[in-house]
Every structure is written in structure tokens, then in C-alpha cells.
C-alpha positions as CSV (number, residue, x, y, z in Angstrom):
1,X,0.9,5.7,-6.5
2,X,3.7,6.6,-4.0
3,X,1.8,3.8,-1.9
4,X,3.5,1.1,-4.4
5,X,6.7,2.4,-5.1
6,X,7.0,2.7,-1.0
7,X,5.6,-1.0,-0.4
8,X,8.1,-2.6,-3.8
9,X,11.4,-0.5,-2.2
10,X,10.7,-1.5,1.1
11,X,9.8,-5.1,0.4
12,X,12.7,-5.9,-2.2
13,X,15.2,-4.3,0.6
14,X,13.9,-6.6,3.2
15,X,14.2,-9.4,0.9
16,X,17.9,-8.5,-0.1
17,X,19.1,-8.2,3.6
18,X,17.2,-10.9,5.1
19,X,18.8,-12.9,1.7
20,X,22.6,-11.8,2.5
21,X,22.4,-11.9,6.5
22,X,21.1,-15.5,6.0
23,X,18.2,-14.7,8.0
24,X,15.0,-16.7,8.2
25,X,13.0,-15.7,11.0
26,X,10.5,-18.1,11.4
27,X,11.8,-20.6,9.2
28,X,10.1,-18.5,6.9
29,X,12.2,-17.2,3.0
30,X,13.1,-14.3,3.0
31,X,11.0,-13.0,-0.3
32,X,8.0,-14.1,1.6
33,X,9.1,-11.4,4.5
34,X,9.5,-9.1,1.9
35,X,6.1,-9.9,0.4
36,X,4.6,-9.7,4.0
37,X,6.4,-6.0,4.3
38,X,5.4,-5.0,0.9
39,X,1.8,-5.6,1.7
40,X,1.4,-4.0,4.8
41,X,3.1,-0.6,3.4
42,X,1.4,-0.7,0.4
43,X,-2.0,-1.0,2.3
44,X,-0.7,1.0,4.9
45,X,0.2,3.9,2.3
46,X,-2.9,3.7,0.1
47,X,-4.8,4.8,3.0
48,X,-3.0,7.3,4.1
49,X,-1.9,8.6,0.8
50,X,-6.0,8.4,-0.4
51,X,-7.7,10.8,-2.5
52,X,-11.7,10.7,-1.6
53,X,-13.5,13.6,-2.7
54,X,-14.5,15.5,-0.1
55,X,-18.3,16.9,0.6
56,X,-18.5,20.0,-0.4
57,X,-17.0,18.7,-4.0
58,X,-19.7,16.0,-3.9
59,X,-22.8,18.6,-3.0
60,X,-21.6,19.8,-5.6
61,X,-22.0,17.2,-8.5
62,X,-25.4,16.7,-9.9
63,X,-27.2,14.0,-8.3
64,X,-26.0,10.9,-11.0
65,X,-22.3,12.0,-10.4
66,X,-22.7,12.4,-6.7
67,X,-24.2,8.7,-6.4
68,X,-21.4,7.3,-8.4
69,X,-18.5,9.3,-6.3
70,X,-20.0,8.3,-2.6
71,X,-20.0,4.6,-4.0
């Protein structure tokens, strides 16, 4: 979750700046840069911030539970 708040902050203030400076670097808009941005955090930050059980909790699961978790 803090993966998508990060990625729409950071992307909506690179929009707004690159929108007020004038900026197009590339010739590219400046929502697409904040698009690109918002993107990379968000994928970025959803690894980092990821939540896979680890393996003692899957060992742990009968064997139906276990098979659904590793998947």
C-alpha cells in the first residue's frame, strides 16, 4: 500500500513541476514523465515493501494451504 501512495505523490509532483518550469524533456508532456516516475516507484516500492510468507510459516500450513501460498 505505501508502494501507491509513494509512486501517485511522486508522479503528480513531477507532473506539477515539469508543468510550471515548462519543461519537456524529450519533447515528451509532462504527465507522461510523471506517469513514467509513478511506475517505476510504484514497482520499485511493491518489491521492496512485499509481504511473502516466509518458510517456516509455510511448513507450517497443511499441505492444500502451503500449495496455494508458494503459488
Amino acid at each position: 500500500m505505501e508502494a501507491i501512495y509513494a509512486g501517485m505523490l511522486t508522479g503528480a509532483l513531477v507532473a506539477a513541476v515539469f508543468t510550471f518550469a515548462g519543461l519537456t524533456p524529450l519533447g515528451i508532456f509532462s504527465g507522461v514523465w510523471g506517469l513514467i516516475i509513478n511506475l517505476f516507484i510504484y514497482t520499485a516500492g511493491s518489491f521492496a515493501f512485499s509481504t511473502a510468507p516466509s518458510k517456516d510459516a509455510v511448513s507450517s500450513m497443511d499441505g492444500q494451504k502451503a500449495t496455494q501460498a508458494v503459488r
